[in-house]
TIVO-2410 file (N, C-alpha, C; in nm, 3 decimals):
# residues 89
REC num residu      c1      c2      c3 atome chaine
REC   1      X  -1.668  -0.890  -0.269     N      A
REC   1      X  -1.647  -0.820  -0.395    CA      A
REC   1      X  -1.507  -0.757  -0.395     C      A
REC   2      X  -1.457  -0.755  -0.485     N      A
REC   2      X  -1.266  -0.746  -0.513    CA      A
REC   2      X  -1.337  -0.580  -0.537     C      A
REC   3      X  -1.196  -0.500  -0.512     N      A
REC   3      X  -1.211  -0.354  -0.482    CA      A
REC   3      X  -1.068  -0.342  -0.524     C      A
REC   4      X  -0.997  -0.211  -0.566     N      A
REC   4      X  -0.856  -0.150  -0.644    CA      A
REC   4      X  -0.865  -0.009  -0.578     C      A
REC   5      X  -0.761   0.007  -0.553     N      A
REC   5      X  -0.716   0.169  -0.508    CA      A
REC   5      X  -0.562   0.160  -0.531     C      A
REC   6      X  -0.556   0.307  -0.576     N      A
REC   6      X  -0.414   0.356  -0.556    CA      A
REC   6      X  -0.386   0.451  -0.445     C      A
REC   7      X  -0.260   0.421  -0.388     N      A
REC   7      X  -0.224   0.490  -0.275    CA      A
REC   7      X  -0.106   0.587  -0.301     C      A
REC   8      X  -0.063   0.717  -0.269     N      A
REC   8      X   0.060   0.788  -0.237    CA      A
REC   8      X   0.087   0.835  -0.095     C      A
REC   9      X   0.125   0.734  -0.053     N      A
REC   9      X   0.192   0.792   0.066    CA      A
REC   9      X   0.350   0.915   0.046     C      A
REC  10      X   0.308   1.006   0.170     N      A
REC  10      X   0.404   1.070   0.148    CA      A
REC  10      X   0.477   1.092   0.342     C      A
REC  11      X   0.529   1.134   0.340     N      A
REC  11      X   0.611   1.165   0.519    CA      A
REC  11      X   0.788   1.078   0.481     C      A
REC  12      X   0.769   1.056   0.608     N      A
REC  12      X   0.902   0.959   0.645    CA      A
REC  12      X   0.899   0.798   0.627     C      A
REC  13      X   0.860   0.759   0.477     N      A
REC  13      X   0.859   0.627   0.424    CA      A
REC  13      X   0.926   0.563   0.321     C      A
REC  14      X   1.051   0.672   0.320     N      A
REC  14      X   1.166   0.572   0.259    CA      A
REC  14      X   1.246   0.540   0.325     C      A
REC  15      X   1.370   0.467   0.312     N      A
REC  15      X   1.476   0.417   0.402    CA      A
REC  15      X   1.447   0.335   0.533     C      A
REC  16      X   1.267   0.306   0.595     N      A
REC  16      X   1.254   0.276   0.665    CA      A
REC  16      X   1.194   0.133   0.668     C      A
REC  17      X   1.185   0.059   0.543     N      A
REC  17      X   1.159  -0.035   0.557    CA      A
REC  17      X   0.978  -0.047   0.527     C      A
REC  18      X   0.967   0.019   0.485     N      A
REC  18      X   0.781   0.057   0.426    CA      A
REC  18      X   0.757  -0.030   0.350     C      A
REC  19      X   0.819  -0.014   0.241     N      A
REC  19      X   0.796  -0.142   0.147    CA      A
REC  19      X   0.777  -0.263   0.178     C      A
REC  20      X   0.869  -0.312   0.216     N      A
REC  20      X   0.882  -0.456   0.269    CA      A
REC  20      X   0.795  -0.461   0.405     C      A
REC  21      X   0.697  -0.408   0.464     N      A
REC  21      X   0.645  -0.388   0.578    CA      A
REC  21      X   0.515  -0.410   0.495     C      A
REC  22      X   0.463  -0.289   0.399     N      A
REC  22      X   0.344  -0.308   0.325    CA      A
REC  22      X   0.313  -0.437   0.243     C      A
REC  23      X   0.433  -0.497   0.215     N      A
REC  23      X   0.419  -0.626   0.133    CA      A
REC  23      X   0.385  -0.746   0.217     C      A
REC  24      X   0.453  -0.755   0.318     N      A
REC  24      X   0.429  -0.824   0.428    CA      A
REC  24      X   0.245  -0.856   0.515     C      A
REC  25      X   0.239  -0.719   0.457     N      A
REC  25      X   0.067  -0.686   0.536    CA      A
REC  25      X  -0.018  -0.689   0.452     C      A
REC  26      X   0.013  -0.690   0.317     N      A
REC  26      X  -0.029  -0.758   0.200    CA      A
REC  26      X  -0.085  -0.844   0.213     C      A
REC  27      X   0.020  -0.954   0.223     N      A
REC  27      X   0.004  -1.084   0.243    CA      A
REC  27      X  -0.113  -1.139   0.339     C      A
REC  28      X  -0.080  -1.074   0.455     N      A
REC  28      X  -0.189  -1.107   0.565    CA      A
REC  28      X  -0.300  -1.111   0.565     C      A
REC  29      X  -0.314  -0.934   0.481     N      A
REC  29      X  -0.452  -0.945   0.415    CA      A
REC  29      X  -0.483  -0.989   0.289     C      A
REC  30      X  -0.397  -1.048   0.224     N      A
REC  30      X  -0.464  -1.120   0.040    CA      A
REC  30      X  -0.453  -1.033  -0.022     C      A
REC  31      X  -0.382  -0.915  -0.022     N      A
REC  31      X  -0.402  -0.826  -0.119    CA      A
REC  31      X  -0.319  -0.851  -0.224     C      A
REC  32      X  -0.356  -0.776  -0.347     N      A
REC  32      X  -0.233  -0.797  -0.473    CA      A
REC  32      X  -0.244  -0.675  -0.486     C      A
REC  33      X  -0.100  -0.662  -0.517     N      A
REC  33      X  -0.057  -0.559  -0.616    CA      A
REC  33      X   0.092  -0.535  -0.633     C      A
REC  34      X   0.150  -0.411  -0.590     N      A
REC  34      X   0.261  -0.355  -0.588    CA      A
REC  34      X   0.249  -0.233  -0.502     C      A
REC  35      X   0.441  -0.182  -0.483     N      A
REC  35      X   0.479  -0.110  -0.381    CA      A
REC  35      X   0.578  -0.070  -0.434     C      A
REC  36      X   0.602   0.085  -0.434     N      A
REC  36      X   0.726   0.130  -0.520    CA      A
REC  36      X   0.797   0.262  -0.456     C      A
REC  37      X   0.903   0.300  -0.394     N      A
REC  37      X   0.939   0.406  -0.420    CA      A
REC  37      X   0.905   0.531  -0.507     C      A
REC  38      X   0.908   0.665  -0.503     N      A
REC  38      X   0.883   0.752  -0.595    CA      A
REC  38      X   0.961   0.871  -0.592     C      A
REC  39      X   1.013   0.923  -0.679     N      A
REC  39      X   1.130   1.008  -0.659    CA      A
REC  39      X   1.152   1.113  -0.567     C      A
REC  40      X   1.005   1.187  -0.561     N      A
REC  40      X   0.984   1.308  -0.490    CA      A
REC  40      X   0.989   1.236  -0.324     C      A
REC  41      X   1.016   1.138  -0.302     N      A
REC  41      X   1.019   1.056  -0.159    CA      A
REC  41      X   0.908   1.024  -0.100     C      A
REC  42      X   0.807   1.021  -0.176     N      A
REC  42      X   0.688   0.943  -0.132    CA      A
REC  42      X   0.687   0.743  -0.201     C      A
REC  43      X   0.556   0.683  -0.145     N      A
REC  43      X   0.578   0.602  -0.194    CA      A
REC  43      X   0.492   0.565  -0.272     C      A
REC  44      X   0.418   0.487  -0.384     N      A
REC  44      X   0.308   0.435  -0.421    CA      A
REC  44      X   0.282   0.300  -0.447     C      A
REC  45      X   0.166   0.301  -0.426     N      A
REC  45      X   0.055   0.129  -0.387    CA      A
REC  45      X   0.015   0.095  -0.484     C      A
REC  46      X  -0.041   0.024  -0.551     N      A
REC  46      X  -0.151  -0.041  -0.642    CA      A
REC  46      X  -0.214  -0.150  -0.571     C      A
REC  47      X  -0.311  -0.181  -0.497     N      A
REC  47      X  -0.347  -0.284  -0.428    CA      A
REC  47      X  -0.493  -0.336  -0.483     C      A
REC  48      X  -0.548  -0.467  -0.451     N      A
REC  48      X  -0.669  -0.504  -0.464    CA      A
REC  48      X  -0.697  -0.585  -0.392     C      A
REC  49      X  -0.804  -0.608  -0.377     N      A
REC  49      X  -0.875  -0.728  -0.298    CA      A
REC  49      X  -0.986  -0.724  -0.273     C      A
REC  50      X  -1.037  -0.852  -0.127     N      A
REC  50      X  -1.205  -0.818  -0.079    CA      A
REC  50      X  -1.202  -0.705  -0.020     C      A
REC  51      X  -1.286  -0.641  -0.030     N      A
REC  51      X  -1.346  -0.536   0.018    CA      A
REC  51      X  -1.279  -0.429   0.147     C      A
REC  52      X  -1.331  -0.554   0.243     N      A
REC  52      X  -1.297  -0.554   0.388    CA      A
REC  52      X  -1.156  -0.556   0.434     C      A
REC  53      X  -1.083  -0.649   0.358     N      A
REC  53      X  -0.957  -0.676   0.332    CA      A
REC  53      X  -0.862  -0.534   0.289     C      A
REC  54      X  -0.901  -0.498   0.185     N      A
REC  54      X  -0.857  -0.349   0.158    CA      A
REC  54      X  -0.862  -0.266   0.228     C      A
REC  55      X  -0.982  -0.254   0.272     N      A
REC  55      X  -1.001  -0.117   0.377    CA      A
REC  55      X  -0.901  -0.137   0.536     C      A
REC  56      X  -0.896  -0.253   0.570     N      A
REC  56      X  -0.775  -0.255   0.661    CA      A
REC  56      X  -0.641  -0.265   0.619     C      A
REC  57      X  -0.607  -0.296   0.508     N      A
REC  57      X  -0.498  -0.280   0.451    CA      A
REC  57      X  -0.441  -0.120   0.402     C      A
REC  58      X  -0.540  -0.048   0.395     N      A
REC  58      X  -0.532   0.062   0.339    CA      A
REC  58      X  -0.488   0.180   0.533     C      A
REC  59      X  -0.612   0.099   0.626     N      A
REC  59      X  -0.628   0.180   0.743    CA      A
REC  59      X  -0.408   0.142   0.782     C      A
REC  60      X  -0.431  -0.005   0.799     N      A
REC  60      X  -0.250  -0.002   0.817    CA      A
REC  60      X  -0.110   0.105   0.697     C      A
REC  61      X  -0.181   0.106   0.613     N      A
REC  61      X  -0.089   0.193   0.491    CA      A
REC  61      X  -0.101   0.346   0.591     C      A
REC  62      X  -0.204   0.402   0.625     N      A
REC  62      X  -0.228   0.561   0.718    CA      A
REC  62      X  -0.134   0.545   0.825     C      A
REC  63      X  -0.103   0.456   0.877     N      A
REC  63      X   0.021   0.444   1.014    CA      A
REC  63      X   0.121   0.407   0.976     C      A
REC  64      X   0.136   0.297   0.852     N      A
REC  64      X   0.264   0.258   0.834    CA      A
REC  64      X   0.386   0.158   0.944     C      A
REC  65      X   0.440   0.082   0.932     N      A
REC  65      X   0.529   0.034   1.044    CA      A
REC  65      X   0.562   0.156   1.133     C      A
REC  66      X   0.596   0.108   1.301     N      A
REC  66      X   0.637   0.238   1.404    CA      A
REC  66      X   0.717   0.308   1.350     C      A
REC  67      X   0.859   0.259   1.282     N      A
REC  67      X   0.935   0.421   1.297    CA      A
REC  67      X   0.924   0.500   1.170     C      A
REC  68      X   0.834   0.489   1.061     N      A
REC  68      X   0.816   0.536   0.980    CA      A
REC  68      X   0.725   0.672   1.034     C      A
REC  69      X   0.661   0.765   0.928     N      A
REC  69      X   0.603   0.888   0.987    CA      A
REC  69      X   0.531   0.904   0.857     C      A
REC  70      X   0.363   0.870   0.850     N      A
REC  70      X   0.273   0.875   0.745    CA      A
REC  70      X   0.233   1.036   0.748     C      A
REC  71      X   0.258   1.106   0.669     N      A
REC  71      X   0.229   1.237   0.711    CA      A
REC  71      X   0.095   1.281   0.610     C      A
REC  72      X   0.065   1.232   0.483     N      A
REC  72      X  -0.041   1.220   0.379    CA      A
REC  72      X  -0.036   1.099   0.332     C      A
REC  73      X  -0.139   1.049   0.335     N      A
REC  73      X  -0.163   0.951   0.209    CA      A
REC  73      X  -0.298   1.019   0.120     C      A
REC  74      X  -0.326   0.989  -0.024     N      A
REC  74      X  -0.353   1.070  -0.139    CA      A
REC  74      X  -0.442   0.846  -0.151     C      A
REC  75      X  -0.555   0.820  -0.151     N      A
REC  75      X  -0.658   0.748  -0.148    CA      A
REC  75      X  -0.736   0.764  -0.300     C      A
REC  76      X  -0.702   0.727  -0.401     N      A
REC  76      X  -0.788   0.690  -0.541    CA      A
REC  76      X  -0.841   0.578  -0.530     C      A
REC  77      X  -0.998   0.559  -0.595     N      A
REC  77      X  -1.013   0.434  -0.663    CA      A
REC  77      X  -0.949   0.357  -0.765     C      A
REC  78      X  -0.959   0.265  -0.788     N      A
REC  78      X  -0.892   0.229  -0.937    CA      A
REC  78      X  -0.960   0.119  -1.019     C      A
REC  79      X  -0.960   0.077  -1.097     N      A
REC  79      X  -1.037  -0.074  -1.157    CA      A
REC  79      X  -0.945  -0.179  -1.113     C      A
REC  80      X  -0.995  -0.300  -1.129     N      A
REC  80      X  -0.891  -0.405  -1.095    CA      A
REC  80      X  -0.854  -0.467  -1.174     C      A
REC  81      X  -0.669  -0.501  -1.136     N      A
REC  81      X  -0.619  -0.556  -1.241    CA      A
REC  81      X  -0.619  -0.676  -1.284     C      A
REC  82      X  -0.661  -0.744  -1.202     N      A
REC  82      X  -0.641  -0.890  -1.182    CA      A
REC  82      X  -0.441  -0.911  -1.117     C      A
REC  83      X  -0.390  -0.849  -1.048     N      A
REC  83      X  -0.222  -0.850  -0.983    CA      A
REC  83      X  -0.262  -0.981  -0.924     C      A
REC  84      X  -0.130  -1.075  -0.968     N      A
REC  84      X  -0.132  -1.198  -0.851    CA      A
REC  84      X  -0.020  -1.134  -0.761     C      A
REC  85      X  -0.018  -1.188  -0.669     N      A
REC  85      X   0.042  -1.156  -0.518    CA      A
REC  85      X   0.082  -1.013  -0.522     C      A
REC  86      X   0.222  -0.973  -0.449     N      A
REC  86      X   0.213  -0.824  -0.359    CA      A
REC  86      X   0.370  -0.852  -0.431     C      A
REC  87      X   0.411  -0.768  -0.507     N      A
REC  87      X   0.533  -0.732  -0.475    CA      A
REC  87      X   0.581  -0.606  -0.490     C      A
REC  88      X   0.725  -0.618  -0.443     N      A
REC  88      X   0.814  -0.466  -0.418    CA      A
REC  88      X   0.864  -0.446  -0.521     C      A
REC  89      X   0.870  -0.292  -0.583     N      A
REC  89      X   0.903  -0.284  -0.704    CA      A
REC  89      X   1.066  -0.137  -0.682     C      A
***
């Protein structure tokens, strides 16, 4: 069953290559959506997928690539959009 959440990560996840790390792990897991910068220097998600798929996609979004520093992430449900693939926005 396909599942939607929005994510705000916040810590040390700009300049470090987050984006392109989350899109990447996207992929791995099938997820769709998007990945965006946000002014206040956090970042935000829109993701979907199976179930199972999400929830490890989401557990990798809480650590983030090594030299990044996940200090909150902020976990909503969401409806799904139907997003084809993952991209960086």
């Amino acid at each position: 069953m396909k599942k939607a959440a929005i994510l705000k990560v916040s810590g040390r996840v700009q300049n470090v290559g987050f984006r392109y790390h989350t899109r990447k792990t996207a992929e791995e897991y099938a997820i769709s959506g998007f990945v965006r910068n946000m002014p206040d220097g956090s970042v935000y998600i829109e993701c979907e997928g199976e179930e199972e798929n999400l929830d490890r996609f989401i557990l990798w979004c809480q650590q983030g690539p090594s030299w990044a520093r996940v200090d909150h992430i902020n976990i909503q449900n969401a409806p799904v959009q139907g997003y084809e693939g993952f991209q960086v926005k």
